[in-house]
Each structure stands twice: as structure tokens, then as C-alpha cells.
MIVOBA-749107 format. One line per field, with one value per atom (N, C-alpha, C, O): atom name; z, x, y; residue in one letter. Coordinates in steps of 0.2 Angstrom, whole numbers, plus 5000, padded with zeros to 4 digits. Example, Ala and Ser with C-alpha at 12.3 -4.5 7.8 and 13.67 -1.06 7.14 Angstrom:
kollo: (N | CA | C | O | N | CA | C | O);
pz: (5039 | 5039 | 5039 | 5042 | 5035 | 5036 | 5039 | 5040);
px: (5066 | 5062 | 5066 | 5071 | 5064 | 5068 | 5064 | 5067);
py: (4972 | 4978 | 4984 | 4983 | 4989 | 4995 | 5000 | 5006);
marse: (A | A | A | A | S | S | S | S);
END
This chain:
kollo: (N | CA | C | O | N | CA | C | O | N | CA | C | O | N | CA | C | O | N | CA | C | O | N | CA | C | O | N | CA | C | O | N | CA | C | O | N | CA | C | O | N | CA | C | O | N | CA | C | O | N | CA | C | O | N | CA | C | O | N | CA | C | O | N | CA | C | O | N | CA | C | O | N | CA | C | O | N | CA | C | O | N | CA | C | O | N | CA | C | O | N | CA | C | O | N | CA | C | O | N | CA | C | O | N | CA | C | O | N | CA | C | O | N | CA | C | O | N | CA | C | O | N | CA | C | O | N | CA | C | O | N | CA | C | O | N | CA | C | O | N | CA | C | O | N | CA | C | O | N | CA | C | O | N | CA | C | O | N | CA | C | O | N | CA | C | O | N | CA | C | O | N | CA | C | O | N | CA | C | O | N | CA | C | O | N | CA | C | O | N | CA | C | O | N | CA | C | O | N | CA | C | O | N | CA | C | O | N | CA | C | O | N | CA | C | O | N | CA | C | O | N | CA | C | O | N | CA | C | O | N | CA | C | O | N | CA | C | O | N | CA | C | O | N | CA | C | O | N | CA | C | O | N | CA | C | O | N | CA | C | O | N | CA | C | O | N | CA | C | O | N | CA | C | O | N | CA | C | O | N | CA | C | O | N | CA | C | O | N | CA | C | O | N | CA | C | O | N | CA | C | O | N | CA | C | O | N | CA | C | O | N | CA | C | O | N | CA | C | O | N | CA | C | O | N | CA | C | O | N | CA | C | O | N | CA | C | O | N | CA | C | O);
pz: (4996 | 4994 | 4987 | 4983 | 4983 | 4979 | 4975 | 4978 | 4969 | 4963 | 4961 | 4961 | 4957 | 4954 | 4945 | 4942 | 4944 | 4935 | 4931 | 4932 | 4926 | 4923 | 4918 | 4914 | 4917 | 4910 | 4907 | 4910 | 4898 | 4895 | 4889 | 4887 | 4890 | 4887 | 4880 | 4877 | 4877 | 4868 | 4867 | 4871 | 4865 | 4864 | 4859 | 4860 | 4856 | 4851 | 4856 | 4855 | 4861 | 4865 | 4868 | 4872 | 4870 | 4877 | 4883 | 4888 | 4884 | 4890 | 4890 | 4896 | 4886 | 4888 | 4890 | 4895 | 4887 | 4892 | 4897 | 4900 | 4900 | 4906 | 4910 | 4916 | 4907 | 4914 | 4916 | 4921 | 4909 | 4911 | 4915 | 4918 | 4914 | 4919 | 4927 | 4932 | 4925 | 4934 | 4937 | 4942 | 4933 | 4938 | 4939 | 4944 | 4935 | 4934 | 4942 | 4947 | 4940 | 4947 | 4954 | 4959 | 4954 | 4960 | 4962 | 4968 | 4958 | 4962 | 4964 | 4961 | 4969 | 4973 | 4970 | 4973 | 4964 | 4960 | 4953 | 4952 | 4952 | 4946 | 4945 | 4949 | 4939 | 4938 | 4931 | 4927 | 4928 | 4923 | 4920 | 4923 | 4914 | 4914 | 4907 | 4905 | 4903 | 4897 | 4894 | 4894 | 4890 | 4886 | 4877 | 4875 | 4873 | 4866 | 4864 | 4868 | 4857 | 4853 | 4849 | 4847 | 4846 | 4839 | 4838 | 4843 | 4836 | 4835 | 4834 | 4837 | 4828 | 4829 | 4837 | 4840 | 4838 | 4844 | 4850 | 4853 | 4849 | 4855 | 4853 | 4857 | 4846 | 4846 | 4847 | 4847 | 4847 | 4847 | 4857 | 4860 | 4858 | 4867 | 4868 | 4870 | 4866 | 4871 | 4870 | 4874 | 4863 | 4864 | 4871 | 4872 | 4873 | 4881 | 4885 | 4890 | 4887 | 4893 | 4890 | 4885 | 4896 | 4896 | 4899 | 4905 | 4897 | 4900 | 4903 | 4901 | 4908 | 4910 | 4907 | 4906 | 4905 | 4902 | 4897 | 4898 | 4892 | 4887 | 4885 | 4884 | 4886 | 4884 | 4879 | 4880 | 4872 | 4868 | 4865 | 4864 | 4863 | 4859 | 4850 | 4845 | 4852 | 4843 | 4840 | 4838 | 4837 | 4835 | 4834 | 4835 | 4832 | 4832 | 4826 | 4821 | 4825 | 4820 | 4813 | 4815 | 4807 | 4806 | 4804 | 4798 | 4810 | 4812 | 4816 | 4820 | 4816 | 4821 | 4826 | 4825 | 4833 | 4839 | 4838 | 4842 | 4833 | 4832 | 4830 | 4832 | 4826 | 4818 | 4825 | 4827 | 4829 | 4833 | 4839 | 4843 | 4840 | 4846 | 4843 | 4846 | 4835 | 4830 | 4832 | 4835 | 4829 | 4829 | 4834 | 4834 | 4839 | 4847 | 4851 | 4856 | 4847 | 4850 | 4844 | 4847 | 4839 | 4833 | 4837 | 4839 | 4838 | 4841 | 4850 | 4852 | 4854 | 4859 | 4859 | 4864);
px: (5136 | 5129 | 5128 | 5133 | 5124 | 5123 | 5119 | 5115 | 5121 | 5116 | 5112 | 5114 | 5106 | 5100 | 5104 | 5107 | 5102 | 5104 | 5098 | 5092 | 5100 | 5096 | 5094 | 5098 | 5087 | 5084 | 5080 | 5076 | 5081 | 5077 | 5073 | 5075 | 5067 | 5063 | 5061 | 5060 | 5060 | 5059 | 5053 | 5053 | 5047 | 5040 | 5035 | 5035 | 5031 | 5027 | 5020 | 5016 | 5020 | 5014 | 5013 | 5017 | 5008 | 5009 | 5008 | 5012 | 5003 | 5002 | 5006 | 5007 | 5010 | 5016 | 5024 | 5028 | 5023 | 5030 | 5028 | 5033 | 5019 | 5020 | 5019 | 5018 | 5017 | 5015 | 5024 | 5027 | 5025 | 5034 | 5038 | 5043 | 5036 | 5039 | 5037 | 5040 | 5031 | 5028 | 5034 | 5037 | 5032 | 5035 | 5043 | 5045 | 5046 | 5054 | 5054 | 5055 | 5052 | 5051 | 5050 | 5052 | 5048 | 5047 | 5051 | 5052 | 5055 | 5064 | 5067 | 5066 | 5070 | 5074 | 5081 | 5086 | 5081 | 5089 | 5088 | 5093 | 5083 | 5082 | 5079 | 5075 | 5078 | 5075 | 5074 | 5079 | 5068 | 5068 | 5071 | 5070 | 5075 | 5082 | 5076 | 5078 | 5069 | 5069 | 5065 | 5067 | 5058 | 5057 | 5056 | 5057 | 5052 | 5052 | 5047 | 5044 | 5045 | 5039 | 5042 | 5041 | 5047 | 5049 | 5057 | 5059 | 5060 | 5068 | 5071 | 5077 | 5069 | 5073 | 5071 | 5075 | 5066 | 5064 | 5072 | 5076 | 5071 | 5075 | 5082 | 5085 | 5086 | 5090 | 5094 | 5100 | 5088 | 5089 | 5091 | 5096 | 5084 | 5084 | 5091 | 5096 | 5093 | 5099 | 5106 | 5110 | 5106 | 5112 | 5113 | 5118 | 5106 | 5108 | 5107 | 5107 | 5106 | 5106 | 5110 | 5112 | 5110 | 5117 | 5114 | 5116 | 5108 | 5107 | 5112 | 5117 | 5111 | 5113 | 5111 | 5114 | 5103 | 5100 | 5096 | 5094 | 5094 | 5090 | 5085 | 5086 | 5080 | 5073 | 5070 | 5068 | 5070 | 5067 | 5062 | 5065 | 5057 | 5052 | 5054 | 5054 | 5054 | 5059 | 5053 | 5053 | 5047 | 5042 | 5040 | 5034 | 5046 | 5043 | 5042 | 5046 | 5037 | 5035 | 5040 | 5043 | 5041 | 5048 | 5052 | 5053 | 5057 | 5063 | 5061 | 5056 | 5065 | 5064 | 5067 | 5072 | 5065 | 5070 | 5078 | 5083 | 5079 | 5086 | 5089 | 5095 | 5086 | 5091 | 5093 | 5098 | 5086 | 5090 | 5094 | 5097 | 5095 | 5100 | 5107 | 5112 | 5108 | 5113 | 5115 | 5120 | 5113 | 5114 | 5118 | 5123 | 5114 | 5117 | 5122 | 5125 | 5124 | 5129 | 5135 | 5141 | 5134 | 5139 | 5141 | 5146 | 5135 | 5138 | 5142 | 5144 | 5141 | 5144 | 5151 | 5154);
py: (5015 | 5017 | 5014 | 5017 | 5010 | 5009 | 5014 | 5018 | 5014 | 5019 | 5017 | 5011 | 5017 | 5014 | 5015 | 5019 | 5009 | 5007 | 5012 | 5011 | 5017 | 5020 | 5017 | 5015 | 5016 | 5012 | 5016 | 5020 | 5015 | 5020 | 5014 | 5009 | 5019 | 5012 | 5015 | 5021 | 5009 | 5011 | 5008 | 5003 | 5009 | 5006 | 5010 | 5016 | 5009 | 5013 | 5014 | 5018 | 5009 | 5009 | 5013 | 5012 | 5017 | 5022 | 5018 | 5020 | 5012 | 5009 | 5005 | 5004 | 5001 | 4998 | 5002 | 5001 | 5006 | 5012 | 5015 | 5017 | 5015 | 5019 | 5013 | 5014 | 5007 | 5000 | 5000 | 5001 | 4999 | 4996 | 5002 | 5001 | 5005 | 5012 | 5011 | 5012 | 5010 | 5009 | 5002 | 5001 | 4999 | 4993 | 4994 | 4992 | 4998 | 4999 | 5003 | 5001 | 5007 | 5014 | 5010 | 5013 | 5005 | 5003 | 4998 | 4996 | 4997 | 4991 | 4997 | 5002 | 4996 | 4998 | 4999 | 5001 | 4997 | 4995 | 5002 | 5006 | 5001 | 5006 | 5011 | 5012 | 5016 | 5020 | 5022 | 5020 | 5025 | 5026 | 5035 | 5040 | 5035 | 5040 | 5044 | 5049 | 5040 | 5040 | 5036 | 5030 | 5038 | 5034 | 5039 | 5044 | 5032 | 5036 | 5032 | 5028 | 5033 | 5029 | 5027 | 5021 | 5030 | 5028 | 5027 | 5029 | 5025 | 5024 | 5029 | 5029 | 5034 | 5043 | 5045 | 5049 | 5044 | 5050 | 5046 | 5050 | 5037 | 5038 | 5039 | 5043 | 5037 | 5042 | 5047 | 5048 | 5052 | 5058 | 5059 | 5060 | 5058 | 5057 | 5054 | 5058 | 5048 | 5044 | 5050 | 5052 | 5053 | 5057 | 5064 | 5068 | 5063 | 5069 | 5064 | 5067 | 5057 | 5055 | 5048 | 5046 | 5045 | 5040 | 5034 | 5033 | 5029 | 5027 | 5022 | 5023 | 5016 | 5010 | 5003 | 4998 | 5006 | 4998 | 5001 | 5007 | 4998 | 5001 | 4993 | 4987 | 4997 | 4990 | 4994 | 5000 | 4990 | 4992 | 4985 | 4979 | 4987 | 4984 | 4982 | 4986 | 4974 | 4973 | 4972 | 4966 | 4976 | 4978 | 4985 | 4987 | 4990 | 4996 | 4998 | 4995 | 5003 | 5007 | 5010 | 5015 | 5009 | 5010 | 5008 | 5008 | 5005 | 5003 | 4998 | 4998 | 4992 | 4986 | 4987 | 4990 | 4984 | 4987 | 4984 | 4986 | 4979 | 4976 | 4980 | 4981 | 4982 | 4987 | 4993 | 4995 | 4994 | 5003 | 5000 | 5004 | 4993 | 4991 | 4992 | 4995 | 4989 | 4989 | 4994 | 4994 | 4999 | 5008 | 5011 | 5014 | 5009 | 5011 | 5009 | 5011 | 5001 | 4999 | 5003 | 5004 | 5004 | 5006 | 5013 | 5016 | 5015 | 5024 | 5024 | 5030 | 5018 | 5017 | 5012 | 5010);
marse: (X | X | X | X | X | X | X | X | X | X | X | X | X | X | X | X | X | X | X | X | X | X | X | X | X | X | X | X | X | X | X | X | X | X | X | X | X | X | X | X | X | X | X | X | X | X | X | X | X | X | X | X | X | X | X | X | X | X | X | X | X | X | X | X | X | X | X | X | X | X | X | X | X | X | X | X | X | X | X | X | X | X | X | X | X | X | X | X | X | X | X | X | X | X | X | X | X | X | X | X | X | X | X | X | X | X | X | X | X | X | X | X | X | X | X | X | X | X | X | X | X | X | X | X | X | X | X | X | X | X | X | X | X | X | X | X | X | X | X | X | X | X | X | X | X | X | X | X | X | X | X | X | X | X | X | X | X | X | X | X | X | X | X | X | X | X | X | X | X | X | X | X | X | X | X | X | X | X | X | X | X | X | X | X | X | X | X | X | X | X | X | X | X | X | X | X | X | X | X | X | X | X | X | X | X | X | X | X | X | X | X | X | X | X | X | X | X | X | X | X | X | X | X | X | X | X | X | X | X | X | X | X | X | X | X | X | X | X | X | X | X | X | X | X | X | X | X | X | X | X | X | X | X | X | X | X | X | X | X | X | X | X | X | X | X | X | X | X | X | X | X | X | X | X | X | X | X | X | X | X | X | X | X | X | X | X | X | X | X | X | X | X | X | X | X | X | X | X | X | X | X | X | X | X);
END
């Protein structure tokens, strides 16, 4: 039996996180585990979930989505 890849999505947009969400929800492969607006919010979020794939928007409010990939890979 195969498991669905949990993806957690990073986005400041509300319609871009929940378009992107619809479409994730609908492959048969994946699921969405999580999303955020901000870079604090998602590393706060990712320390209680584990995702499998992480889609972040390298335009966020802030913090660029590079610098919070940086980060996440440093603490994994």
C-alpha cells in the first residue's frame, strides 16, 4: 500500500495556498500536512508536523522563501 507524500505549503497569499491546496488534495500521491503566510508562522507549524515536501513561495513577506528553506534544512 502506498502512503500519500505530506506537503506543507508556505505562501503570504490566501488564494494561492488554498488554489495550491486544492490541487495538491486531488493526486492520489499526496496530501496537504499544513500551510503558513509567514516564515515564523511556518516554523513554528513544521516543529509539530513532519512534512515529506515543503513548497514555499521565495517572495514572502519578511523573510525570503530561500533564507526559510536555509533554516529548515540547518534544523533537519
Amino acid at each position: 500500500m502506498k502512503t500519500k507524500k505530506a506537503v506543507f505549503i508556505v505562501d503570504d497569499h490566501p488564494i494561492m495556498r488554498d488554489g495550491i491546496s486544492q490541487l495538491i488534495d486531488q493526486q492520489p500521491d499526496l496530501e496537504v500536512c499544513g500551510s503558513a503566510s509567514s516564515a515564523p508562522q511556518a516554523l513554528d507549524a513544521l516543529a509539530a508536523v513532519a512534512p515529506d515536501l515543503l513548497l514555499v513561495d521565495i517572495s514572502l513577506t519578511g523573510m525570503s522563501g530561500i533564507d526559510l528553506i536555509k533554516i529548515v534544512r540547518k534544523r533537519q
